[in-house]
C-alpha positions as CSV (number, residue, x, y, z in Angstrom):
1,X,16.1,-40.3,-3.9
2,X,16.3,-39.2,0.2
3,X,14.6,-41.3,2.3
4,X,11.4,-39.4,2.1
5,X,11.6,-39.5,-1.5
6,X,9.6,-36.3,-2.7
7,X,8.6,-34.8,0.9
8,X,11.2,-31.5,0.1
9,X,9.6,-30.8,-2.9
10,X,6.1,-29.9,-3.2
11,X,3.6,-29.5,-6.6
12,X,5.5,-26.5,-8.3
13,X,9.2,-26.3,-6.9
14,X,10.8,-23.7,-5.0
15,X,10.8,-21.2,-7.9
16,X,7.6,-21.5,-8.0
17,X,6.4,-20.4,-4.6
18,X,4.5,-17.2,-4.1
19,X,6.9,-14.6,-3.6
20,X,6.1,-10.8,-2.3
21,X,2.7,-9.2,-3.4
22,X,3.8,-5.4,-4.4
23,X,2.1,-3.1,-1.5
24,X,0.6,-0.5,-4.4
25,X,-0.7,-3.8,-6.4
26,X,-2.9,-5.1,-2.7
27,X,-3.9,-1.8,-1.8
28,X,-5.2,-1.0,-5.4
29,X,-6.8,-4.1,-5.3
30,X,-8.2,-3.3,-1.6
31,X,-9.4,-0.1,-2.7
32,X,-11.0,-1.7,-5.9
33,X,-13.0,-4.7,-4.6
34,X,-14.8,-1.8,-2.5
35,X,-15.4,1.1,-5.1
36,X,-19.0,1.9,-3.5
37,X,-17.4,2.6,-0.3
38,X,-14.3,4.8,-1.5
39,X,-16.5,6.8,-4.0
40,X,-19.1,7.6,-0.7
41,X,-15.8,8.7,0.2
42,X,-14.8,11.4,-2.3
43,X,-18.1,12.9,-2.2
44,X,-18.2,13.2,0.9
45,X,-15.1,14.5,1.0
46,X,-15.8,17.1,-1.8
47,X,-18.6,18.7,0.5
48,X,-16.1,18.8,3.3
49,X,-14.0,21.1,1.1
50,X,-16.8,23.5,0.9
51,X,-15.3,25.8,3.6
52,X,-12.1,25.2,1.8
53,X,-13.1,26.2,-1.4
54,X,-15.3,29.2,-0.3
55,X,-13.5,31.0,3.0
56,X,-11.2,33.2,1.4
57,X,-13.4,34.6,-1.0
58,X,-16.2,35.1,1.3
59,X,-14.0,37.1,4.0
60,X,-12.4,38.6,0.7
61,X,-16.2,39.8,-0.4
62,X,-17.0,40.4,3.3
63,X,-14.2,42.8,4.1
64,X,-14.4,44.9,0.9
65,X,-18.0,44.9,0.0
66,X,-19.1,44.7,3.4
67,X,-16.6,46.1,6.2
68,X,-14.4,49.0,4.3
69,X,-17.9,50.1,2.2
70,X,-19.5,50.9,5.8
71,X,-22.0,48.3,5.1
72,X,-21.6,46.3,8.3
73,X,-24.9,44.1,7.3
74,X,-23.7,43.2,4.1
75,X,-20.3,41.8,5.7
76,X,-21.5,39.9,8.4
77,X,-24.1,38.6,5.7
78,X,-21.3,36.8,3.8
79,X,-19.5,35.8,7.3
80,X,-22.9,33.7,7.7
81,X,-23.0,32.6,4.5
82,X,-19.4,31.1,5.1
83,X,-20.3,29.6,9.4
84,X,-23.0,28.2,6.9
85,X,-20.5,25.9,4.6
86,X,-18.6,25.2,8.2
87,X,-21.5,23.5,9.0
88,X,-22.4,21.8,5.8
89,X,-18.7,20.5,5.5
90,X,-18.6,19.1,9.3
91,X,-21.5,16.9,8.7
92,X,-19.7,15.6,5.8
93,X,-16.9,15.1,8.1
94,X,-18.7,12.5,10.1
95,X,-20.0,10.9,7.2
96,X,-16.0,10.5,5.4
97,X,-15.9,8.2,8.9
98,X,-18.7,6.1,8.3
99,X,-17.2,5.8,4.6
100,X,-14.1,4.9,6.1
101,X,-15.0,2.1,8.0
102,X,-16.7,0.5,5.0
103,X,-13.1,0.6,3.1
104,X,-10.6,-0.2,5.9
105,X,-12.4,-3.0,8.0
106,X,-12.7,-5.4,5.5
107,X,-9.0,-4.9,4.7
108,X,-8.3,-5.4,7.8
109,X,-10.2,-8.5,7.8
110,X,-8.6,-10.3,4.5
111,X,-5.0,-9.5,5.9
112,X,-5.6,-11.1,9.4
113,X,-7.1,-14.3,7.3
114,X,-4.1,-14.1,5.1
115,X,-2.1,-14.2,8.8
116,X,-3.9,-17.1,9.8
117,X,-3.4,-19.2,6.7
118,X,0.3,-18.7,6.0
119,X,0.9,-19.7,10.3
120,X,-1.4,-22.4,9.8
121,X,0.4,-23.5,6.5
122,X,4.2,-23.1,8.4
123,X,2.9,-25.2,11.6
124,X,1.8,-28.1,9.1
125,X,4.6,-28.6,7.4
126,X,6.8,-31.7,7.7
127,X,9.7,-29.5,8.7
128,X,7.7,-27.0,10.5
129,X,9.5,-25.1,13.0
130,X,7.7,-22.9,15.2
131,X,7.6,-18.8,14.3
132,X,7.1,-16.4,16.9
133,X,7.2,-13.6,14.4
134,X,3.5,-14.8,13.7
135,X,1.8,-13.7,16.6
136,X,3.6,-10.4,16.5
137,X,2.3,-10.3,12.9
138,X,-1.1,-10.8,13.6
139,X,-1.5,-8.8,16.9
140,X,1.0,-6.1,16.1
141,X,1.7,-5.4,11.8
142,X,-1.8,-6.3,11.1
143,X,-3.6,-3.6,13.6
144,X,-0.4,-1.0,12.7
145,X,-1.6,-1.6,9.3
146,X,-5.2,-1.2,9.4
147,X,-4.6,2.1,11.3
148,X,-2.2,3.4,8.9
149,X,-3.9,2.6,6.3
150,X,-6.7,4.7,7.5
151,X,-5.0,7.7,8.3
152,X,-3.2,7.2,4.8
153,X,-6.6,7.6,3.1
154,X,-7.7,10.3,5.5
155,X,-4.5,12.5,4.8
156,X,-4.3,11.8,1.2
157,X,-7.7,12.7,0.5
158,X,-7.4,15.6,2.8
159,X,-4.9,17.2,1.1
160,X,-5.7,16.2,-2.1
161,X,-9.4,17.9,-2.1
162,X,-8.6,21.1,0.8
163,X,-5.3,22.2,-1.2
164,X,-7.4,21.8,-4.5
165,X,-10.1,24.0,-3.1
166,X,-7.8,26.0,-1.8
167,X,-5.9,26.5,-5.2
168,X,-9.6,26.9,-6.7
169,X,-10.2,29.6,-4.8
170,X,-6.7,31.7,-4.6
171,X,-7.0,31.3,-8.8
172,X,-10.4,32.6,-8.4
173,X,-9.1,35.8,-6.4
174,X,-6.3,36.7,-8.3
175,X,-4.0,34.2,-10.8
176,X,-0.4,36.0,-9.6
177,X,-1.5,35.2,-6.1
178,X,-2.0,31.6,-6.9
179,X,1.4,31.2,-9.1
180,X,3.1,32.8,-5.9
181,X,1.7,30.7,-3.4
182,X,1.4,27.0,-5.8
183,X,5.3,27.3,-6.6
184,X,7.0,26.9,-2.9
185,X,3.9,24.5,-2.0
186,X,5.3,22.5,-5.0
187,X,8.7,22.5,-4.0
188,X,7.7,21.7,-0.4
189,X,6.4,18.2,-1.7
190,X,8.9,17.5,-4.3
191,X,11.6,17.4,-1.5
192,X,9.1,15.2,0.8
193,X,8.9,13.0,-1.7
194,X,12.2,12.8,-2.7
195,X,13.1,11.9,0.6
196,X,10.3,9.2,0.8
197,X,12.9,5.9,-0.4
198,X,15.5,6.7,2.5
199,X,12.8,7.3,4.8
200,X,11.1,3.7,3.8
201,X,14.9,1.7,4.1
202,X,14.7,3.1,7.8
203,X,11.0,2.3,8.8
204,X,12.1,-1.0,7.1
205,X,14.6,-1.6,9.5
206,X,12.8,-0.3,12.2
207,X,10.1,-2.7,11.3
208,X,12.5,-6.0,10.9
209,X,14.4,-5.5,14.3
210,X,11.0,-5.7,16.5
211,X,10.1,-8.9,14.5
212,X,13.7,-9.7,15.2
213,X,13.4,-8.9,18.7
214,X,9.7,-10.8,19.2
215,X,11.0,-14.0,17.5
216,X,14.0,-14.0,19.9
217,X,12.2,-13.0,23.2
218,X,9.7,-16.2,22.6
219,X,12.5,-18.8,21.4
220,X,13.6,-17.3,25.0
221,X,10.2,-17.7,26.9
222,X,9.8,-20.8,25.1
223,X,12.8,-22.7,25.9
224,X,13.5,-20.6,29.4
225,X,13.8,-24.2,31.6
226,X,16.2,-25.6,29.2
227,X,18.2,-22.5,29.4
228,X,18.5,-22.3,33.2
229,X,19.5,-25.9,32.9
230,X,22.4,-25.4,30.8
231,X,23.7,-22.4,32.4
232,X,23.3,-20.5,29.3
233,X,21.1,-17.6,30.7
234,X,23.5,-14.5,30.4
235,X,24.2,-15.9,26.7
236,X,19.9,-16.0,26.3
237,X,19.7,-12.4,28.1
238,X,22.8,-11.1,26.0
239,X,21.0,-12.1,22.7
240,X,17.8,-10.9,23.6
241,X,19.5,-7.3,24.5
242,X,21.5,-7.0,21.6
243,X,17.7,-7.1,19.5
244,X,16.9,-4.6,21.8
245,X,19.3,-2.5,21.0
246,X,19.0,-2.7,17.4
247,X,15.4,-1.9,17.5
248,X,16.4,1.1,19.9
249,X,18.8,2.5,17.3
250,X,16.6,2.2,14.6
251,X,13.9,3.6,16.2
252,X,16.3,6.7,16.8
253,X,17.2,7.1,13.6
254,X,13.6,7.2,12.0
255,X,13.0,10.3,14.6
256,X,16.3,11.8,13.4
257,X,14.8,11.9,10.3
258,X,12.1,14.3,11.1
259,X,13.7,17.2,10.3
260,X,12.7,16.4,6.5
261,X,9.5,16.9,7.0
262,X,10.3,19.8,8.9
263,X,12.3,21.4,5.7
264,X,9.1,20.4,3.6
265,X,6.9,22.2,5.8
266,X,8.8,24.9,5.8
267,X,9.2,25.3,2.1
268,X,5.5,24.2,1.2
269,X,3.5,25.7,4.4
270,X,5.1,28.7,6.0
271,X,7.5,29.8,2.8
272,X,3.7,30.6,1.2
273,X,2.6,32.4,4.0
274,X,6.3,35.1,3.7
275,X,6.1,35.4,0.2
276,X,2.1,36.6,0.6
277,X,3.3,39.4,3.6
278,X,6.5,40.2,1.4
279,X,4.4,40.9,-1.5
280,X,0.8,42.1,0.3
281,X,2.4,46.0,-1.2
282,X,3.1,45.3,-4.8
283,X,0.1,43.4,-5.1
284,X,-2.1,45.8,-3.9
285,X,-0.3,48.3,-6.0
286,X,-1.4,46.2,-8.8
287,X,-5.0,46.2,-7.8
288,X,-5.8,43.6,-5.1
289,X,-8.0,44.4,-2.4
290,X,-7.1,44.4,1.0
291,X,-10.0,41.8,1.2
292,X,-8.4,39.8,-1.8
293,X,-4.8,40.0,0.2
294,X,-6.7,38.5,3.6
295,X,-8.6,36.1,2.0
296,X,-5.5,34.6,0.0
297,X,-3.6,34.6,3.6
298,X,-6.8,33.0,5.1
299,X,-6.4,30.3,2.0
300,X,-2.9,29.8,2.6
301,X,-3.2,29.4,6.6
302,X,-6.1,27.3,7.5
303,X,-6.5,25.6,4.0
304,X,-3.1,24.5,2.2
305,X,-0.8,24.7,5.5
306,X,-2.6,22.5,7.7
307,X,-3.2,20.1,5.1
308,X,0.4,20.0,4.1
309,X,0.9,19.5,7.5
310,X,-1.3,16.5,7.8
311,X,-0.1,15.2,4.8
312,X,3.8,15.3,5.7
313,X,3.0,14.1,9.2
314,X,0.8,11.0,8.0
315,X,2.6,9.9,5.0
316,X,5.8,10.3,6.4
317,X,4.9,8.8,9.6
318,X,1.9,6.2,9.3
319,X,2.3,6.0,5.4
320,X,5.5,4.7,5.6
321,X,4.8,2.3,8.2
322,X,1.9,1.2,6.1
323,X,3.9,0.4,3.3
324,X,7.1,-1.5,5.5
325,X,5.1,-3.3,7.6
326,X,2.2,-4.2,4.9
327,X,5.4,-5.1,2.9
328,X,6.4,-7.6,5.5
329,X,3.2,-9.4,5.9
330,X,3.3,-10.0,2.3
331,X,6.8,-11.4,2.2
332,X,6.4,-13.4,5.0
333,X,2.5,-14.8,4.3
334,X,2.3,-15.4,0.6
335,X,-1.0,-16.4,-0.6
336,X,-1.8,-18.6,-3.5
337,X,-2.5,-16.1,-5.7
338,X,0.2,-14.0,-5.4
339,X,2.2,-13.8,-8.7
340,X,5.9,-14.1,-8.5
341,X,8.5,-11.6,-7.9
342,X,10.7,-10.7,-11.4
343,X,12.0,-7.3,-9.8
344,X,15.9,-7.4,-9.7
345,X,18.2,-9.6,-7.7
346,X,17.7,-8.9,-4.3
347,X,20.4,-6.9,-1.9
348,X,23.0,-8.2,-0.8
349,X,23.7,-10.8,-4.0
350,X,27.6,-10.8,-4.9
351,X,27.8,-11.8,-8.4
352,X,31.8,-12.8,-7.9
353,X,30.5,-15.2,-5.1
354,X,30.0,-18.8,-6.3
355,X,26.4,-19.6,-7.5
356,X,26.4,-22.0,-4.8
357,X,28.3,-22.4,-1.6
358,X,27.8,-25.1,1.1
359,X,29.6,-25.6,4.3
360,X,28.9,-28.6,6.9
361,X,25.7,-29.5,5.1
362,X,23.4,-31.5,7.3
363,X,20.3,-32.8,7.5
364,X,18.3,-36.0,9.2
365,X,14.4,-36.8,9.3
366,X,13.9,-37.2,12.8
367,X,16.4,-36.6,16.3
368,X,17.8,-39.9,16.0
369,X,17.6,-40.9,12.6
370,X,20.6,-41.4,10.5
371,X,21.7,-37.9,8.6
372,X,20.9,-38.4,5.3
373,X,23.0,-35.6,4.1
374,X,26.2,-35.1,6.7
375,X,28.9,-32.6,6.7
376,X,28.5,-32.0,3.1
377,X,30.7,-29.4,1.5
378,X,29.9,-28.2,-2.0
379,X,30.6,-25.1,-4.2
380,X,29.6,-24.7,-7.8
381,X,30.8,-21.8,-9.7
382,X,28.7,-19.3,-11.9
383,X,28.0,-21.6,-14.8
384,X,28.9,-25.0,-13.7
385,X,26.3,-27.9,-14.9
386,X,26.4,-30.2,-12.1
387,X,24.4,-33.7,-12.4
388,X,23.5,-35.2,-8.7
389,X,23.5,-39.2,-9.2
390,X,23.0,-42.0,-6.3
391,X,21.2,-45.0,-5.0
392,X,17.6,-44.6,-3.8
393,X,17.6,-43.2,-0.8
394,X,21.3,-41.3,-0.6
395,X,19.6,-38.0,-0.2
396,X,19.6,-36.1,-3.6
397,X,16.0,-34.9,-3.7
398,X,17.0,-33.7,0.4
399,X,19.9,-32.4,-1.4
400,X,17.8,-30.4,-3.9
401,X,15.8,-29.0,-0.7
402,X,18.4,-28.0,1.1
403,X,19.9,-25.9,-1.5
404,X,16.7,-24.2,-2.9
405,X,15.9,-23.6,0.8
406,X,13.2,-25.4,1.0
407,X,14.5,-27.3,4.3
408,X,16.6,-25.8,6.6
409,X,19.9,-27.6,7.4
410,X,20.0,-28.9,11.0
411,X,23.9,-27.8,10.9
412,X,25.9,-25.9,8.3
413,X,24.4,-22.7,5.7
414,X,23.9,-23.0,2.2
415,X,24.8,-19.5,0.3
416,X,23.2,-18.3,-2.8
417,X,25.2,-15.7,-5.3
418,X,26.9,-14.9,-1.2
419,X,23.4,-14.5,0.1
420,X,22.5,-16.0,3.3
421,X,19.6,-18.6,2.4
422,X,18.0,-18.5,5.4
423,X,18.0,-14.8,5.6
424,X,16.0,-14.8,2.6
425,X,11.9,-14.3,2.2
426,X,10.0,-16.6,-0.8
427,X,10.5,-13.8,-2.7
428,X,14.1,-13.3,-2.8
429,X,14.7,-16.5,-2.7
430,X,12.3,-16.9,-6.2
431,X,14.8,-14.3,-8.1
432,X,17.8,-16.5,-6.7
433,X,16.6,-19.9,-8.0
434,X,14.0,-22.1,-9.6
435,X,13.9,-25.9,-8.3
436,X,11.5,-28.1,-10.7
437,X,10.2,-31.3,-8.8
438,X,9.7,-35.0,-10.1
439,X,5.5,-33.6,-10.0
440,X,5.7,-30.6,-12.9
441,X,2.7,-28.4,-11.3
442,X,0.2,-26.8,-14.6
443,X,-2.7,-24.5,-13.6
444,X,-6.1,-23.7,-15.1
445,X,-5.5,-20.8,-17.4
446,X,-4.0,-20.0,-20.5
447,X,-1.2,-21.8,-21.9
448,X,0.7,-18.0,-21.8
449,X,-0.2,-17.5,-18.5
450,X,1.5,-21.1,-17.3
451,X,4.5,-20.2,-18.8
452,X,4.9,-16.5,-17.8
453,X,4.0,-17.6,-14.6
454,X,7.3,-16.5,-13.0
455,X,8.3,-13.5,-16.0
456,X,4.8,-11.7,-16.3
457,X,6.7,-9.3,-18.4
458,X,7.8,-11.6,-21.1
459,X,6.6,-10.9,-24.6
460,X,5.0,-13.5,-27.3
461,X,8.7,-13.5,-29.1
462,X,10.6,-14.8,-25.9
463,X,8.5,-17.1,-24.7
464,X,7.8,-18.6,-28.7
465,X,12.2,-19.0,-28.1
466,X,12.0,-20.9,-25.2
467,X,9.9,-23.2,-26.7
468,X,11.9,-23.9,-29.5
469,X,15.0,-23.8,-27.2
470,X,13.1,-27.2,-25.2
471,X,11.4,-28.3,-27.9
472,X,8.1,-27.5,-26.7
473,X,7.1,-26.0,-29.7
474,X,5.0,-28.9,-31.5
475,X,3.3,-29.3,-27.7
476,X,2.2,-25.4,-27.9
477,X,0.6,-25.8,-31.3
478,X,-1.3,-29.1,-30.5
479,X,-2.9,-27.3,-27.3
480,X,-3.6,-24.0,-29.6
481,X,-1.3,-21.6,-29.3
482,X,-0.2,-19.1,-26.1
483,X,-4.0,-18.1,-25.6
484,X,-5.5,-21.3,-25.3
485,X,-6.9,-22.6,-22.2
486,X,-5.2,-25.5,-20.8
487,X,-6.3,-28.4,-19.3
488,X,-3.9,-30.0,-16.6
489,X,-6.0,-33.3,-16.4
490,X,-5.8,-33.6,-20.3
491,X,-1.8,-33.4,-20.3
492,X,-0.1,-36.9,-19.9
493,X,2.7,-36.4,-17.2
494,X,5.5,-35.5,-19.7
495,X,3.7,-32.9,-21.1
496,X,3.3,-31.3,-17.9
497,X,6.6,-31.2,-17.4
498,X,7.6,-30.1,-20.2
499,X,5.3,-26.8,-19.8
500,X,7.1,-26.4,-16.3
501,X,10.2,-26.7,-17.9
502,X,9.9,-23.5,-20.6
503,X,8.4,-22.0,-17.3
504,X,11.3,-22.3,-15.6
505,X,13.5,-21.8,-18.5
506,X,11.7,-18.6,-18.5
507,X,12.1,-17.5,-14.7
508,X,15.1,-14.7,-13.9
509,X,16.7,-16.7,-11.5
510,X,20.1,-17.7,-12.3
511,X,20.2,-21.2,-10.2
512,X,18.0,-23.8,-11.9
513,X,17.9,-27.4,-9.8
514,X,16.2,-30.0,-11.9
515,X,14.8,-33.3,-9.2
516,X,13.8,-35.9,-11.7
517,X,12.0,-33.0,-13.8
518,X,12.5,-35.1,-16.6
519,X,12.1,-38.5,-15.6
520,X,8.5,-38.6,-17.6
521,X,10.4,-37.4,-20.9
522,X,12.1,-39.8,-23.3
523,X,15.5,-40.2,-23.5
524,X,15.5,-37.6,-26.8
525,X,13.3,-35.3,-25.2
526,X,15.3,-35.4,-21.8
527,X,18.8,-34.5,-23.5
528,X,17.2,-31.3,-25.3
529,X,15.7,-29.8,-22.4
530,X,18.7,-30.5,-20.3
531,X,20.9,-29.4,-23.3
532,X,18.7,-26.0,-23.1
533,X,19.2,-25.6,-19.6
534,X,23.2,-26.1,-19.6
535,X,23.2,-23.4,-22.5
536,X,20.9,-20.8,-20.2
537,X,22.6,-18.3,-18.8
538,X,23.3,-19.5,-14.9
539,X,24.1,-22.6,-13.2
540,X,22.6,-26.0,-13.4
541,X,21.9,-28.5,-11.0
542,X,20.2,-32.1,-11.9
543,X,19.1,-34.8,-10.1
544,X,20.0,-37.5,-12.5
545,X,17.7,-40.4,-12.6
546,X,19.6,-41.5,-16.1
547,X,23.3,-41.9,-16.9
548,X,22.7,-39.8,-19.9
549,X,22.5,-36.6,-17.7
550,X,25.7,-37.4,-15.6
551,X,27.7,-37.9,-19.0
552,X,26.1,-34.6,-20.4
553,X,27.2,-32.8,-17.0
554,X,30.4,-31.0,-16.3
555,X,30.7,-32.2,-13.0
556,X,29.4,-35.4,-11.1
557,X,28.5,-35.4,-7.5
558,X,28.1,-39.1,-6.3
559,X,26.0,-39.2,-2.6
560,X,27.1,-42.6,-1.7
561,X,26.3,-43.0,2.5
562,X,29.1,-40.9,4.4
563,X,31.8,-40.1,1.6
564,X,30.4,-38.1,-1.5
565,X,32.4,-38.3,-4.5
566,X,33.1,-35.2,-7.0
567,X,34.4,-35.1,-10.4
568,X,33.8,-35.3,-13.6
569,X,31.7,-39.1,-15.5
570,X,35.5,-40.1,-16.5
571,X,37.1,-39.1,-13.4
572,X,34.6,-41.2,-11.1
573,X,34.8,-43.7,-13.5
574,X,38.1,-44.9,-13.0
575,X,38.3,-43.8,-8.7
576,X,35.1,-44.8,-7.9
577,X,33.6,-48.2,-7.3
578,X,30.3,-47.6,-6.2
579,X,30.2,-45.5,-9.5
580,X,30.5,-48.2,-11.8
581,X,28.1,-50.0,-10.2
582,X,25.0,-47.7,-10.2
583,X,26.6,-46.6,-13.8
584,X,26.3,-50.6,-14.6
585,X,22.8,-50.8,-13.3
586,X,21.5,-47.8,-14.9
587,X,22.8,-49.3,-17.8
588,X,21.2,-52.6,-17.4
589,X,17.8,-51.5,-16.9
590,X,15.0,-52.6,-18.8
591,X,13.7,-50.4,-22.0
592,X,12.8,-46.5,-21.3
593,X,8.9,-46.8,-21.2
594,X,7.0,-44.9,-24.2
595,X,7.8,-41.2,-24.7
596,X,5.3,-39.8,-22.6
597,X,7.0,-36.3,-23.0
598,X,5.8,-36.3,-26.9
599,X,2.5,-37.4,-26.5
């Protein structure tokens, strides 16, 4: 054990932390908790669509029942009747506002909370290390996001109730005219959205380079005197400009990208508008009216282009924020509830890279405290089963916690699959590995829902085989089956564990690090979960707390004060002293205590 025996590893493990919220999942869920508010909406933005709906076919009716017939009544009759649904549809306008408010405050509200707790959660910590991204979070991607959200629902709804009035209404004048004018809008939005996932990668990075650039500029302000006083301002003012310049460029390349929007307005908006003039003579040759022709132009000008227009702008400019930066504050401020991620392995993951690599590992509790992990060099391939054994104290649960990244080293990096720990959220991090603690964590809820906790998608069939796999089976049926509630209070502490065993046994990631997850099991128990484990697909780390697990590893990693040994049980066996003694003591301990894990 580390010197703070179980301070890296809190109730749940590492692969059990709440990893990213999906953005569609939160706002569905925003939208949802206030379905008074967004229906008040949609009515009132049906009435607003009354001009939409009604223009062209009242200029239509005014023009050639009214106008060309010489009756100049009868046309300015229907012109009223139409300044008439103006009027109706802008005092529905003011009240889409009111509706508005009553959807996108209160979202506004839960997300600044949601800030508040994860800073507050970070500053607490035993580690904690302070995060300047946080007040750019809150004063900065939580505003961007309740104004983009709000144009989002204004420009969605927009177009999608003035282009289906407008559609109405062309299909009420004449079908050809609709078929002519519905086709190019199509194609108009099939290439904006097509062009939606490149557009999101560079809002994305547009969006990480400020934070970049606001958590460097206050590790700056912060630590300005100490700077000065070490001569290292031009290095300070060098790194601070080279985050500048990254957010510069990728601000520059999100406006290069413009000219998509441009190519779907013109295909969708003006393409419409040619194909009507082009075609004004065989359609009236076929019968339309000159009032039909105008009122389908009117249609097409001041109903389906401007809200194309609106709808290309917003989506492809505050939509997209909306979803990066909403992405972001999910990443970086998971809540409680927030299931885990089981998408695939996150970029940047080399699967010919070792499963772990460690370089100049170190790590002490306190500034002049003696490291308890120093200089440490490891690598374990894809596959290896190492066991972690050493005197209380020598730093394996620390150990554990540095490579799950749940402590960040004070020198050296730790790499995942050739990913960069620390440039990892929770949720990455959760698809890389799954670190069981010495405290199995089980929540109120189902028995199935405790074990798909980190594979939501898995069905009855695999999660029935990972119980047989860890012998878990016989627990399963004495609790009831999958849908039966569980108690955590009513589980001794080996059954616990054993249900955040098959959880984790479950889980995607291909790292699994077991601290002591076993020490509650009996010795049978403990060598059939382990057993299960080693025979997973992945790589398996455990910290041993019985010599049984070393001899079932492939490898052996002795922590012994400044001068680690590797190699296999026979190997350390005959080099290593201090080996053979914690082997001899292990072996001389008293009895295993009852099998709590069976009962």
């Amino acid at each position: 054990m580390s010197r703070r025996a179980g301070s890296p590893a809190a109730p749940g493990g590492a692969g059990q932390g709440r990893p990213d919220a999906g953005v569609g999942r939160v706002t569905w869920q925003a939208l949802r908790a206030r379905r008074a508010a967004v229906a008040r909406l949609a009515g009132w933005s049906a009435v607003e669509a009354l001009p939409a709906l009604l223009s062209g076919l009242l200029v239509a009716r005014a023009v050639d029942h009214g106008f060309l017939a010489g009756r100049l009544g009868v046309g300015l009759g229907w012109l009223a009747a139409l300044a008439g649904a103006v009027l109706v549809g802008a005092v529905a306008t003011g009240r889409t506002y009111r509706s508005l408010g009553a959807v996108v405050e209160p979202f506004r509200d839960d997300l600044a909370a949601r800030v508040v707790r994860a800073a507050l959660a970070g500053a607490t910590r035993p580690d904690a290390r302070p995060d300047g991204a946080a007040a750019a979070r809150l004063t900065h991607q939580v505003e961007l996001v309740r104004d983009t959200f709000a144009g989002l629902l204004m420009v969605t709804r927009g177009f999608l109730f003035a282009a289906g009035a407008a559609l109405l209404g062309l299909l009420a004048l004449d079908p050809v005219v609709a078929a002519l004018v519905a086709a190019p809008l199509v194609a108009g939005v099939a290439v904006f959205l097509a062009a939606l996932p490149a557009m999101a990668g560079q809002q994305r990075r547009y969006v990480r380079a400020g934070e970049e650039l606001s958590r460097s500029a206050a590790t700056a302000l912060a630590g300005h005197r100490d700077v000065r006083a070490c001569g290292a301002a031009e290095r300070v003012v060098a790194d601070v400009g080279r985050r500048v310049a990254a957010q510069a460029a990728a601000e520059r390349t999100l406006a290069r990208m413009s000219a998509v929007r441009s190519l779907s307005l013109g295909l969708g908006g003006w393409l419409p508008l040619a194909i009507l003039l082009l075609a004004a003579p065989w359609l009236v040759g076929r019968g339309l009216t000159a009032g039909a022709v105008l009122g389908a132009l009117i249609y097409v000008s001041t109903g389906l282009q401007p809200a194309l227009h609106a709808l290309v702008q917003g989506v492809g400019g505050g939509g997209l924020r909306y979803v990066v930066t909403l992405d972001r504050i999910l990443r970086t401020c998971p809540e409680p509830g927030d299931p885990p991620a089981t998408a695939g392995p996150p970029t940047g993951v080399d699967e010919s890279a070792p499963a772990v690599r460690a370089r100049g590992l170190t790590f002490r509790y306190g500034a002049a405290a003696r490291p308890v992990v120093a200089d440490l060099t490891l690598s374990l391939p894809t596959g290896d089963h190492l066991a972690v054994v050493g005197a209380s104290g020598a730093g394996k649960s620390t150990l554990a916690a540095l490579l799950s990244g749940l402590l960040p080293p004070q020198a050296g990096t730790v790499r995942l699959a050739g990913v960069e720990i620390s440039a990892r959220g929770p949720g990455e991090l959760a698809r890389l590995r799954v670190l069981l603690p010495q405290e199995a964590y089980v929540f109120t809820g189902s028995l199935g829902d405790n074990l798909r906790y980190l594979r939501p998608d898995a069905d009855d069939a695999t999660v029935v085989a990972a119980l047989d796999a860890l012998g878990v089976r016989a627990l399963a049926a004495r609790i009831g089956g999958l849908a039966a509630p569980v108690a955590p209070d009513a589980l001794s502490a080996g059954e616990r564990q054993l249900i955040a065993a098959a959880r984790a046994y479950l889980s995607p990631a291909p790292l699994v690090i077991l601290d002591e997850a076993t020490c509650h099991l009996d010795p049978a128990a403990e060598a059939v979960v382990e057993d299960a484990f080693a025979d997973r697909p992945g790589t398996l780390v455990v910290i041993a707390h019985r010599i049984s697990s070393a001899v079932r590893a492939r490898r052996v990693l002795l922590l012994d004060g400044d001068r680690p040994a590797l190699g296999t049980h026979e190997e350390l066996l005959a080099r290593s002293a201090a080996y053979r003694d914690l082997v001899g003591h292990w072996d001389a301990r008293p009895a295993e205590r009852a099998p709590a894990g069976r009962g």
